[in-house]
N, C-alpha and C positions, 0 to 999 in steps of 0.2 A: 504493500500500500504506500503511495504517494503521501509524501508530508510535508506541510511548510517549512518544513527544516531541511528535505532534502530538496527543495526547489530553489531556497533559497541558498544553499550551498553550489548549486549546480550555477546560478546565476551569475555569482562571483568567480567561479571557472570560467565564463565565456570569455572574460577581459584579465586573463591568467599575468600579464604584465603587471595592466593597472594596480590588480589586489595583490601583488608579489611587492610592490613600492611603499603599497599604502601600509602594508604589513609592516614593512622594515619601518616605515616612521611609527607606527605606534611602538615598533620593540624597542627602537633608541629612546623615544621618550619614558618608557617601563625602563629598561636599564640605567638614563641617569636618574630616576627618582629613587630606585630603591637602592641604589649607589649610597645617595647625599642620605637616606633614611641608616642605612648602614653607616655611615660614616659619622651622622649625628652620635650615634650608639656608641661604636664602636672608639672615637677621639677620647670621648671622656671617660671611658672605661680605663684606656688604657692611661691615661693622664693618673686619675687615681691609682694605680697599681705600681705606676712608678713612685709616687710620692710613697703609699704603704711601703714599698721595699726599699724606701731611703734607712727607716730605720728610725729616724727621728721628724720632728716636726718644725722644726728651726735651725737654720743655720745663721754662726755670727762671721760677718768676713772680714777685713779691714777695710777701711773707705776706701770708698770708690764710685765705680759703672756698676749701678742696681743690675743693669742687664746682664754683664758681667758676671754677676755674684749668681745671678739665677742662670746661666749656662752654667757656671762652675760646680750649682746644685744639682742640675738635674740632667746635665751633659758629658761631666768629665772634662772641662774644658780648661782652660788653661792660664785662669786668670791668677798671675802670678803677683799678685799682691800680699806682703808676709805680716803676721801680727806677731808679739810676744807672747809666747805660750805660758805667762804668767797671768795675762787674762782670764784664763783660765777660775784661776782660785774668784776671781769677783762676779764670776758666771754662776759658781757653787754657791754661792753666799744666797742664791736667791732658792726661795721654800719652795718654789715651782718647779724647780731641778728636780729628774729624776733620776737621770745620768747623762753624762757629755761622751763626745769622743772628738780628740782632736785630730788633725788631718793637714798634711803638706803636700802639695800635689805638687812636680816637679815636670817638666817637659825638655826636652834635651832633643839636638842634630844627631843621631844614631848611623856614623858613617857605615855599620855592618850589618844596614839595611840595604842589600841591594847594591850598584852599581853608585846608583846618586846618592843611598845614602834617603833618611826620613827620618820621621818625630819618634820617639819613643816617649813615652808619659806612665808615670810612676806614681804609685799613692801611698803614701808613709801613714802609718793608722798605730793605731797605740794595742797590743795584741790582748790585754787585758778589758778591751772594753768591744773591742771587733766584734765578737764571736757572737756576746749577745745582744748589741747593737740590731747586727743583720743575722739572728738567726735560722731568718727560712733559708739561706745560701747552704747548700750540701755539698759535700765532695765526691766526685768523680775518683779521685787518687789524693792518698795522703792527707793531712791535717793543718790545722795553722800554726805557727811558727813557735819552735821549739826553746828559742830564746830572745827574748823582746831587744834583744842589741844584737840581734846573728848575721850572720852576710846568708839572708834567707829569702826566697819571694813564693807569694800564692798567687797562681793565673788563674785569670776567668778564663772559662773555654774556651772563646774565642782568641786570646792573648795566645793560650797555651796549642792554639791550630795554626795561628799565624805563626809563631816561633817553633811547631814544630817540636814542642818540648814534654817531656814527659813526669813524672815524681822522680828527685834522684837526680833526675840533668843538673846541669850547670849554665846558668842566664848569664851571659857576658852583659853588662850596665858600664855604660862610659860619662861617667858626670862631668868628665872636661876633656877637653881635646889632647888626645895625647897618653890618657888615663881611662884604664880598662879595667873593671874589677870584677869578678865572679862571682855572684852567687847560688844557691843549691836552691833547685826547686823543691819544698818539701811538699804544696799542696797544690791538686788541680780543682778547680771548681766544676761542678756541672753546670747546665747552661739554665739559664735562668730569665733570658728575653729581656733583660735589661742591660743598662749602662755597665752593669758586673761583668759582664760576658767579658768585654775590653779590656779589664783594668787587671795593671801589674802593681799588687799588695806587697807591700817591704816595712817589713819594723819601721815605726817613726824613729827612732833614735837612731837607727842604721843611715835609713835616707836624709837624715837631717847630718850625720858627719860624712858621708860621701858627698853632699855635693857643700860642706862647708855652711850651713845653715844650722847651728847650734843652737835652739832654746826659739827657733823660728816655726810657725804653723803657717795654712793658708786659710784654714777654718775652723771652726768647731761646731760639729753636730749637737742639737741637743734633744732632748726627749723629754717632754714636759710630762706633770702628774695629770693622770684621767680630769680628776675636780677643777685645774689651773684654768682660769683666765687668761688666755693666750696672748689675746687682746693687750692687759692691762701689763701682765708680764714683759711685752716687746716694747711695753712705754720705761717700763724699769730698765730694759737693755740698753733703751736706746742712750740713756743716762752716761753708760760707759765711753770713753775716749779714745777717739779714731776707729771706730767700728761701725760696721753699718749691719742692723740686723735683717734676713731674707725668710719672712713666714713662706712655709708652704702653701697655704692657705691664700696669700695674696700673690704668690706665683701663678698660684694654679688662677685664681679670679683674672690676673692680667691675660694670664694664654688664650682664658677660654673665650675673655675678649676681644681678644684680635682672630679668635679663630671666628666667631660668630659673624664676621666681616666676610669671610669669604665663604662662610655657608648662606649669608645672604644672595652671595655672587651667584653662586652654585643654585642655590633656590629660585634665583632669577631665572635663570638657564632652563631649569627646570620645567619651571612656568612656561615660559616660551616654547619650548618645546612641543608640553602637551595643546599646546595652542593649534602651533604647526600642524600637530599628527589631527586635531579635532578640527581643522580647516581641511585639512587632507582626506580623510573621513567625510565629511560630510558633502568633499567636491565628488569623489568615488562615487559614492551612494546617488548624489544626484546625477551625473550623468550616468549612469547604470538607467534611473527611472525615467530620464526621458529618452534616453535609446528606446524604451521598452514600451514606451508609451500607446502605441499603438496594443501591444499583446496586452498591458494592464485592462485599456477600453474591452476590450474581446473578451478579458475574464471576468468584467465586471457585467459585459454585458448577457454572459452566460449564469449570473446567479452569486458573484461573489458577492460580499458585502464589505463598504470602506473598511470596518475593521480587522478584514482579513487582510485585506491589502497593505493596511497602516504593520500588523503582524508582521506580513511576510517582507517587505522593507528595512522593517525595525530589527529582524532577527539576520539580517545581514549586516548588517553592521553590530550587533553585537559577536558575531563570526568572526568578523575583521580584528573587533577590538580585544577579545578572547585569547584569538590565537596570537596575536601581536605581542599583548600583555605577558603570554606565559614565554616567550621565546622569549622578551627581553630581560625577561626576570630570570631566566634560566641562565642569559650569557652574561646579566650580572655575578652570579651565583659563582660560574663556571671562570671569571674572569677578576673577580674580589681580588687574588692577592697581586694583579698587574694595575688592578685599579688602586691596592695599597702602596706600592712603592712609587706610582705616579705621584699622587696627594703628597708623598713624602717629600719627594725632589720640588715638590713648589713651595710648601710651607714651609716658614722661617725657621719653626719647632715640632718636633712630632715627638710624641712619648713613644717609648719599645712598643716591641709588639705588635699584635695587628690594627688596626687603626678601621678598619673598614667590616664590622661582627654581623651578617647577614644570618637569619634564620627561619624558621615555618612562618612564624607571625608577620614578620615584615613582610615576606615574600605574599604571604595572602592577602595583607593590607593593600599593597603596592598594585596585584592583581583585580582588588574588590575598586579602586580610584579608577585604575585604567577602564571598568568594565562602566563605571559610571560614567566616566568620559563618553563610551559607547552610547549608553542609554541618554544623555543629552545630545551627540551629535545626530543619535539618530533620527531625532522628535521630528525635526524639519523636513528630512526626506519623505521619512514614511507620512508627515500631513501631507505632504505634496502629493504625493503617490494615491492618499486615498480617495483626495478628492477631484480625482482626474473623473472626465466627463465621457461614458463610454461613447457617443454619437460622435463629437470632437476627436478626440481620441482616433479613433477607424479613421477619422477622416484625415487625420494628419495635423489639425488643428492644437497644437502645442497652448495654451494656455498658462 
């Protein structure tokens, strides 16, 4: 038996190009929406996860570039600005402390990298306070460091792929031109999707007399008490001299700032888009119903009624918008992590991770808008359709 579904599937066959185009613009507009949906999700997920796996929730740095302080927090970056590691005891004095850890991060010309030679960067950490700092970090091989002033280093995974190093090796570290000193790798980390992955761990008191930096820090992590006013706490920090204090908390409010700027962009885009695919849509549809305009009068004039007509119109373009929808949602799906390291390469900042978390809900969300798009673009055609004039109609009489 004949159906309005299989007539109007066959009709969208006769013009196999036209609905082949019209197709690909609904699925580009279904893949950047559910992209920018995914990516809404997925930024600030992974934004929090980084901050959770810093360990603490303040960092104090010496004055300077805010910007600076906050690459240095949440980057691994290289802002070498030094405080007196006796700041320290006026950071304790405060009730809010739960515990610190200080930190010298070092960055050095590494001539036996290679041919030209590149950066190597170093993070000096105090081995008594590491461990339970960043607890979730586990090892692959080996432990943390056996003696808090030892020629020792723990790699992140990634450190320990790039050098190629194993528990037991020995890390050649050149703090000055000309001066090559060895260290024993005691621990590998597993991989962990963060800024850890990167980072070569050395006794602070080690990497503070290799590279002549005595009683010198770059930071201090701290870990406030659950009950602490964070807020009033960072007014008491800011008290101290030539420091500048860096909340997590208003890092993460500036990122999500600036990124809200080009989810705007992107949401425009968006918009437009489905503008595009719902003018495309609804050109499809109409010149389908006046090609046909003649056969509609003939079936109207054998018995159907406008609101069969208005049906069988309307169920083609929801066909369009259907199959449009799930392909683009699919090669979103199918295409997430080209679509994460793209995002990546444009944003100023991206947290670890994946950046772009697509799942069943979005994807049916994404699917249930696009079908609505459908169900509005279609309105037009199919009134047109229904109230075509069978006498006019036969006769050629376009209306």
């Amino acid at each position: 038996m004949i159906t309005i579904r299989t007539i109007a599937y066959k009709n969208l066959l006769r013009k196999k190009t036209r609905t082949i185009l019209t197709v690909v613009g609904i699925a580009l507009s279904a893949w950047v929406l559910l992209s920018l949906f995914g990516f809404n999700r997925g930024y600030e997920s992974a934004l929090n996860k980084d901050i959770d796996n810093m360990g603490f929730q303040i960092m104090v740095t010496a004055k300077g570039c805010p910007y600076e302080a906050a690459t240095l927090m949440l980057k691994g970056g290289t802002g070498l600005r030094y405080m007196n590691e006796d700041i320290m005891k006026d950071v304790l004095k405060h009730q809010e402390v739960k515990q610190i850890t200080p930190m010298l991060m070092q960055a050095v010309f590494d001539p036996n990298k290679g041919e030209s030679g590149g950066m190597s960067a170093y993070l000096g950490v105090d081995p008594t306070t590491i461990a339970s700092m960043k607890g979730f970090l586990e090892f692959k091989q080996g432990a943390w460091f056996t003696n808090p002033e030892g020629l020792e280093v723990v790699m992140g995974y990634e450190a320990a792929e790039l050098e190629q190093r194993e528990a037991g090796d020995l890390l050649l570290v050149t703090p000055q031109p000309g001066k090559s000193v060895e260290l024993k790798v005691v621990g590998i980390l597993k991989r962990t999707g963060t800024q850890d992955d990167g980072t070569i761990f050395i006794p602070l008191k080690t990497l503070q007399r290799l590279f002549n930096n005595t009683g010198k820090i770059t930071s201090i992590g701290v870990k406030v008490q659950k009950e602490a006013d964070i807020a009033a706490f960072e007014e008491k920090l800011y008290q101290l001299p030539d420091v500048q204090v860096v909340s997590l908390v208003q890092v993460k409010r500036t990122i999500i700032s600036l990124v809200a700027t080009a989810r705007v962009m992107v949401l425009s885009i968006a918009v437009i888009a489905i503008l595009i695919a719902m003018i495309g849509v609804i050109n499809t549809i109409l010149m389908s119903v006046y090609e046909r305009y003649q056969e509609i009068g003939i079936i109207k004039s054998m018995g159907a009624m406008p609101g069969d007509v208005f049906r069988l119109v309307w169920i083609e373009t929801m066909i369009l918008c259907l199959v449009g929808g799930v392909i683009g949602n699919a090669a979103a799906v199918a295409l997430a992590q080209a679509t994460d390291v793209l995002i990546k390469r444009l944003l100023p900042y991206t947290p670890t991770g994946s950046i772009v978390q697509i799942d069943a809900t979005l994807f049916a969300v994404t699917t249930a808008i696009i079908v609505g798009v459908g169900i509005l673009s279609g309105l037009y055609p199919a009134w047109k359709a229904s109230r075509v004039r069978p006498l006019e109609a036969i006769r050629g009489e376009v209306s």
